[in-house]
C-alpha positions, 0 to 999 in steps of 0.5 A: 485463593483469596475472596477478591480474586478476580478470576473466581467468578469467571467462565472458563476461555474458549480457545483463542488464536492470536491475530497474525496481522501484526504478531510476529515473532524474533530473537530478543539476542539479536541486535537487528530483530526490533529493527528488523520486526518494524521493518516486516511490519512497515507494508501494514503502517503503508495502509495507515499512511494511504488513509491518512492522504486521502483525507488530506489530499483527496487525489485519486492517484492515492485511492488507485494506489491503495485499491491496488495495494488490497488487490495485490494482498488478495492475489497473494492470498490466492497465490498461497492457497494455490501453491500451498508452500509450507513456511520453514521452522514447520511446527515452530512456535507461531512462525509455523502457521499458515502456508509461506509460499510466496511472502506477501509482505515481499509481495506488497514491497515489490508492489510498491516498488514497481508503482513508485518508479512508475510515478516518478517516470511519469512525473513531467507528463503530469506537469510537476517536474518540467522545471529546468535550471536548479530547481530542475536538478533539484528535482531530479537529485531529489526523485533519484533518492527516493526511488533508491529509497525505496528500492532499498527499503523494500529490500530490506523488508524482504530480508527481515521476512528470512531473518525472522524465519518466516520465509524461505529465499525462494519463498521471499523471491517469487512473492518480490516478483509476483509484486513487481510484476502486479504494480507495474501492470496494475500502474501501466492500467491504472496511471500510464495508460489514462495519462498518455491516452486520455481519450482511450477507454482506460482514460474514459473511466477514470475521467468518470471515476475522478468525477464521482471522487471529487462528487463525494466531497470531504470525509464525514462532510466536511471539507478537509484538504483539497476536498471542496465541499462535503457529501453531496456538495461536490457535484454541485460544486464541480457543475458550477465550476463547469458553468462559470467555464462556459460563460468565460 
């Protein structure tokens, strides 16, 4: 062993474990496992692009649809440890650890799902899709693709979790389910319900939550996308709007 070696003064390794969130492993023989390994890993990229929009949209609807999205990862948590179902390949590699039972990247797919054709129903009554003629066709040609979009990229998530042997076909059934049934309930609370009936207690609370979002301004204080103002800045702001309102 050479006098230079860099392993020659260090201390032993404790034991180590490999972080599961994006470790995934595939069959290098197979034509479809890179693109199938992405695909497994797209539901985990969705929260990078929720984060991005938020900087630059700022819309609520956004955070709702992130906080959503967490709320449903932590419901497949508990449904996991509830049912307690073992992943196939038990023992195999790193495919075997954890329980299997339901698939939460299935289930954050099926979420998904559920909340987009939600969104697109309700498109007209937030006033951005009550064009007719051409650009009305457009639209409707337009949302038509990415609601098939969407329900066959979620499908596609969901065979690359049996491809990768890393859920069963029941496994991967419930955990879609669990997430169609969590986005649409959590859309009709969150979305269907303040929109159609803005004065209930539902529509109540949003108005508040909206008011305190826009109140907080732009990320890190300064006004990126729609935001008007930094922190702090857009309650002030939102007041003075109010007040030029009222002398209109």
């Amino acid at each position: 062993m050479s006098s230079l070696d860099p392993n020659k003064s260090l201390p032993p390794l404790p034991p180590l474990k490999s972080f599961s969130l994006t470790h995934i492993l595939y069959d290098p023989t197979h034509p479809l496992s890179i693109p199938l390994t992405l695909l497994s890993l797209s539901p985990i990229f969705l929260f990078v692009s929720y984060f991005t929009l938020l900087i630059f949209t700022r819309r609520l609807t956004i955070l709702l649809l992130a906080t959503g999205q967490v709320g449903n990862e932590v419901l497949s948590w508990l449904l996991k440890r509830l049912l307690k179902g073992d992943r196939p390949y038990m023992g195999h590699g790193e495919v075997g650890t954890g329980y299997g039972m339901p698939s939460s990247h299935s289930q954050a797919a099926g979420f998904l799902v559920a909340w987009g054709i939600g969104y697109v129903l309700t498109l007209a009554s937030r006033g951005t899709s009550r064009d007719g003629g051409k650009l009305g066709m457009v639209r409707k040609i337009r949302n038509g693709i990415y609601v098939v979009g969407l329900i066959l990229w979620s499908l596609a998530v969901c065979y690359s979790r049996w491809h990768l042997h890393y859920h069963t076909p029941f496994q991967i059934v419930v955990g879609y389910s669990a997430g169609l049934i969590t986005g649409g309930v959590f859309f009709w609370l969150t979305e269907y319900i303040p929109i159609y009936h803005p004065q209930s207690p539902l529509g109540q609370i949003r108005k508040r939550i909206e008011y305190l979002w826009e109140g907080v301004g732009g990320v890190g204080g300064w006004e990126l996308g729609d935001a008007k103002g930094g922190w702090g800045e857009g309650w002030l702001l939102l007041g003075k709007e109010v007040k030029e309102k009222k002398t209109k």
